[in-house]
C-alpha positions, 0 to 999 in steps of 0.5 A: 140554321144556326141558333143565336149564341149566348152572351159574352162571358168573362173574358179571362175565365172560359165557360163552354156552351153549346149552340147546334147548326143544323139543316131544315127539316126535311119534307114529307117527300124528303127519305131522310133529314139530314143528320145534325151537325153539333158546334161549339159557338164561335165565341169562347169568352176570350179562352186562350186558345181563340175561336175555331177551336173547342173550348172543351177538353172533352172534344179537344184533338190533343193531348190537354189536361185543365188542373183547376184551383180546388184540384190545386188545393187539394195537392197540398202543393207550396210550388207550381212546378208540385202541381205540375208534377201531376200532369201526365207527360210533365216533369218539374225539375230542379237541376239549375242555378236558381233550383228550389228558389222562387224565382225560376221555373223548371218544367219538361214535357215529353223528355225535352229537357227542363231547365228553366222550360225553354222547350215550351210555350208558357203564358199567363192569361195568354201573354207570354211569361218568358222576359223575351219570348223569342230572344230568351225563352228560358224561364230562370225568371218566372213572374207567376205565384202559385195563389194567384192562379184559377187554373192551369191548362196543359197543352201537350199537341194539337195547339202548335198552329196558333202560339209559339215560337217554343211550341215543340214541349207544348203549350202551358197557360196559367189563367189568373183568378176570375173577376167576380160576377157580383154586385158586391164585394167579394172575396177571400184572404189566405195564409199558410205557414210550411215548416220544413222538417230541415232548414227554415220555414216560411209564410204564403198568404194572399188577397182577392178582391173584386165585384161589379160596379152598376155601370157593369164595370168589374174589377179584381184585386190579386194578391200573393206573398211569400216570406222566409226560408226553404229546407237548405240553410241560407235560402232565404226567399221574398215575393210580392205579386200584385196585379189589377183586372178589369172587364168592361161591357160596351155597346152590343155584346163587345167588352174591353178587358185587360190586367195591370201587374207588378211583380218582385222576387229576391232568392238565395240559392244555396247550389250543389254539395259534393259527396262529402259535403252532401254526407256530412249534412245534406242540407248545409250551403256553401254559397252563402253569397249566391242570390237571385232578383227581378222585378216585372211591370206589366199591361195587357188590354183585349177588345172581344167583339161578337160581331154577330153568330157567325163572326168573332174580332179580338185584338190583343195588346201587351207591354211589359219590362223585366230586369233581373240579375244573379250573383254567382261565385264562379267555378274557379271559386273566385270573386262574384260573377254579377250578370244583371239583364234587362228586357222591353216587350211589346205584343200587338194580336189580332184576329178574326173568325168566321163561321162558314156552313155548306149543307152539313159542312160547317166551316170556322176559318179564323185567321191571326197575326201576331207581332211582337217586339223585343229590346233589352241588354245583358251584361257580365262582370267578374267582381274579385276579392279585392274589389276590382272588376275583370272580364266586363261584357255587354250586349244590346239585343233586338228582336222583331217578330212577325207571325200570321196563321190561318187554320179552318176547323170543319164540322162533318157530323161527329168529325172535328177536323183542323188544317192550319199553318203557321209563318214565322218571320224573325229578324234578330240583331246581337251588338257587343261592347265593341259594336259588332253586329251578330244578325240573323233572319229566319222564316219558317212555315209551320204546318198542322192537322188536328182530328177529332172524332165525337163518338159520343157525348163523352167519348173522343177519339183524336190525332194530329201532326203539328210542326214547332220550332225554337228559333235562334236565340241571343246568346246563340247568335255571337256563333252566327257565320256564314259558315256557320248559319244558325238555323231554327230547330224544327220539330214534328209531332204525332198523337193518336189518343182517346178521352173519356169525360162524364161527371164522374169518370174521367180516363185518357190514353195518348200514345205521342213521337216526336222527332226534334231535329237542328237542336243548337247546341255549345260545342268546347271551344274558347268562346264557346260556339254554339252550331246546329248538332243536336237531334233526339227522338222522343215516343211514349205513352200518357195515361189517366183516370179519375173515377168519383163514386155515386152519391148513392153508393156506400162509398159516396164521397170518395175520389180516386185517381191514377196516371202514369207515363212512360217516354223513351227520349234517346237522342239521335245524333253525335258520339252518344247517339242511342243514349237516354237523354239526361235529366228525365225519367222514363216512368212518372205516375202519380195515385191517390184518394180524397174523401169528403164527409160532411164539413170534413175532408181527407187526401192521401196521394203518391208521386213517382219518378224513375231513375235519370242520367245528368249527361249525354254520355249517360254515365253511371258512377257518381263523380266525386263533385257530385255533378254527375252519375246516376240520379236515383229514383223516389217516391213520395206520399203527401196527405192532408185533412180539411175542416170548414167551420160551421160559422156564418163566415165560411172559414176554411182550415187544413192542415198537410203533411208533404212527404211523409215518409221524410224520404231523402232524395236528390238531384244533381246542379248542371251549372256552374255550382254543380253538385247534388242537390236535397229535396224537400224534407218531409214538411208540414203545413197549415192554412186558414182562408176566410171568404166574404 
């Protein structure tokens, strides 16, 4: 018999509870009681990853890793792709028109390429971040600020069936700060100051705000800013991140949640040196003219209902506009090219889980349903010196999006096992200036298998197959024909691997292939066409650990922790089959040591990347542009040392220091402004919090 399950908790910020379904005892006459069956309850407090799933890294079949905001902190991070730096099988990159700025972000996983992180699904409280999930994916506008966000959760397998489309590099979820569970007002207010050892500096500073009104009404206020300047010259750089959450009890254990958002951002972008350029002073930019912006307002509202201990309803609902534009000087040198975009965004989700028990076997069958709506237009226009306008386009794009799943997660004794599916129905629609219609229609089921055994409380071993894709995108479907069909690409995944969690070790090992077939990819031509070319194969191994040591021992305080990752990424297709796959690194690791003493504490960490190619054809000799050749590996050392100060008000102060050594590294620009491009100097900061 099922225990009653605990009380609806917040509804953004995921806390795992247990609760056991298990049979009768047996009678005197019985030989054997039947062996318990232990179950996460159906209800998980509104986490990302729904009901029927476990809320608990340490059971999850797949590859996952949760960086919560202390572990943040303690990375001396100033960007969100630093942070992701230090996820086992993830690489930020910085080889885009917008690299370094504050509005894009770059994130690869498991040697899929990085650029604006097109390969993966990345949402923020759930919801999608990208401007249009389906019609373009690629995040050269990323509204998220590193301050504002509780945790990071990392998905590399095992979650394709419920979120997509772009699942194939996993699924990354920022889970913005929680609404406090206090009856007065709480909070706290940062500021940090980074000075960059070349270039300029710049100001973070943020805002949190929240409590619980007596009607149980709970309200948070998120703040983060950035103001100033990066390490190249002219980078200048501002950000405004606000939003309102709110949670509200009903009736029984229901709640009504949701988040009201305002973001904005303007970035310079300095672009790429050639060899000259880059020996005479790597720092210099000679793009003074180049900039990024945009602005997104956003609304998401859930209903969570715990119907009763075997069933669970949640709907989702989410509407958001973006507008953002870049102004580029163009290859040929010319002019300004301006290409202002706009995008609409509604999302309704439903679904509903029920807990099913046959004997020992327990069933959680949860079914879902996702539509999503897109609407927006692009546009390009080439502004010249004398102020008049050449090669003018425009475009209106729409998208609907229907996508329904059902998977069922068994419990067999120590055995977690997930059979799922997921279809996707697509229907997108491209009209030019001229008002040609570019259309097309796509279906696609995709299915999946998650496996888990709890050998013991802390011991999990897992494996899964999971099917992702990436459908056709708007920029894609001027190329669509009917000898030219543009088809979704596929993607097919495997993972075997095995975790380990106590309170103080924790170590992971995840061996992983994937084969990436029907990749669209832009053939040379006059316009450029974009065909189904492209196949790669991906395999390799993640691991890491974490080890605390005992508070009775002589080394109690310290932390120490490792990971390391190698990916073998070879694309599998065309004249350069065989070859490395650009712009990923075969090896990462990151190590590193943190120590607390009384109101003190002390970190010191290392990250890692081998050297990566910046073409298909994998060529080695630099060309003098800079934009290719082989990009040398590095590493670089950060520390930092932490004081609380002992007052009645808790004040927090740290000082950094980010690469240490002031290694010189660089990559290389694959757009239009290619070339190389310096990584940060060595930098040093200071921050202050005050909580109340």
């Amino acid at each position: 018999m099922a225990r009653p399950l605990t009380a609806v908790a917040l509804a953004i910020a995921a806390w795992p509870f247990a609760v056991r379904a298990q049979q009768a005892p047996a009678s005197e006459t019985s030989p054997a009681a039947a062996p318990e069956v232990t179950l996460e309850p159906v209800q998980i407090s509104g986490n990302w990853l729904g009901s029927g799933l476990q809320n608990s890294v340490k059971s999850f079949a797949g590859a996952r890793t949760v960086v919560r905001k202390e572990e943040i902190e303690q990375t001396g991070a100033v960007s969100i792709g630093e942070v992701m730096r230090r996820i086992p099988g993830v690489q930020a990159t910085e080889n885009s028109g917008s690299a370094g700025s504050a509005i894009s972000l770059n994130i690869g996983v498991r040697g899929l390429t990085g650029r604006y992180s097109p390969r993966s699904t990345v949402l923020l409280d759930g919801i999608p971040l990208a401007v249009a999930p389906y019609g373009q994916p690629q995040l050269s506008f990323a509204p998220v600020s590193l301050n504002n966000i509780e945790s990071v959760d990392v998905v590399r397998g095992g979650g394709a069936v419920r979120y997509g489309p772009q699942n194939v590099g996993g699924i990354i979820n920022f889970n913005t700060r929680s609404i406090p569970a206090t009856e007065t007002l709480s909070g706290d207010a940062t500021v940090r100051y980074n000075s960059f050892g070349e270039g300029g500096h710049s100001t973070q500073y943020s805002l949190f705000l929240g409590r619980e009104l007596d009607n149980g009404l709970g309200l948070a206020l998120l703040y983060s800013g950035l103001d100033g300047s990066e390490w190249r010259a002219n980078s200048d750089e501002k950000v405004n991140d606000l939003a309102v959450k709110f949670r509200q009890p009903l009736d029984g254990k229901a709640e009504l949640y949701g988040k009201v958002s305002y973001y904005d951002v303007t970035s310079r972008t300095p672009g790429g040196l050639n060899i000259d350029q880059y020996t005479a002073d790597p720092f210099q930019n000679t793009r003074p003219n180049d900039y990024w912006s945009g602005v997104r307002k956003g609304i998401d509202l859930g209903y969570l209902n715990p119907l009763s201990a075997t069933q669970e309803a949640e709907v989702r609902l989410y509407y958001n506009e973006s507008s953002r534009t870049s102004v580029l000087i163009p290859s040929g040198g010319l002019g300004l090219t301006h290409q202002p975009r706009n995008y609409r965004v509604l999302g309704f989700e439903p679904r509903y889980t029920q807990r099913l028990a046959f004997g020992t076997v327990a069933h959680d069958v949860t079914v879902g349903y996702r539509f999503v709506r897109e609407r927006g237009n692009d546009r390009q226009l080439l502004e010249l010196p004398a102020g008049t306008v050449n090669g003018a386009s425009s475009f209106e794009n729409k998208t609907d999006a229907h996508a329904a799943y059902v998977d069922d997660r068994i419990a067999i004794g120590d055995w977690r096992i997930t059979p799922g599916v997921r279809f996707e129905h697509i229907s997108s629609t491209r009209i030019n200036g001229a008002g040609d219609n570019f259309e097309t229609t796509n279906n696609k089921a995709l299915p999946s298998l998650n496996v888990a055994w709890l050998v013991t409380d802390a011991w999990t071993v897992f494996g899964n197959y999971n099917t992702s894709f990436g459908p056709v995108q708007n920029v894609q479907l001027n190329s669509q024909t009917a000898e030219n069909p543009l088809k979704p690409e596929v993607a097919k995944t495997f993972e075997l691997g095995t975790r380990w969690k106590t309170p103080t070790l924790s170590a992971e090992f995840t061996a992983f292939r994937l084969r990436f077939d029907n990749q669209i990819q832009q053939i040379a031509s006059s316009p450029p066409v974009f065909a189904n070319l492209g196949a790669t194969k991906h395999d390799g191994i993640e691991t890491a650990i974490d080890y605390s040591f005992d508070k009775a021992s002589a080394l109690a305080g310290l932390n120490v922790f490792a990971n390391y990752t190698h990916t073998r990424a070879l694309q599998d297709s065309g004249a350069t089959a065989g070859k490395e796959v650009p712009f990923y690194s075969s090896d990462t690791d990151t190590v590193g040591a943190r120590y607390r003493l009384a109101a003190w504490s002390f970190n010191l960490s290392s990250t890692h990347q081998s050297s990566q190619y910046a073409d298909n054809a994998n060529t080695w000799d630099e060309a003098f542009t800079g934009g290719n050749g082989l990009i040398p590996g590095y590493r670089l050392w950060n520390a930092q040392v932490g004081w609380k100060l002992p007052t009645a008000t808790a004040i927090d102060l740290q000082l950094g220091v980010n690469n240490l050594a002031d290694k010189r590294y660089y990559t290389r620009n694959a757009d239009g402004n290619f070339g190389r491009m310096v990584g940060a100097p060595r930098t040093t900061w200071v921050q202050a919090r005050v909580a109340f």
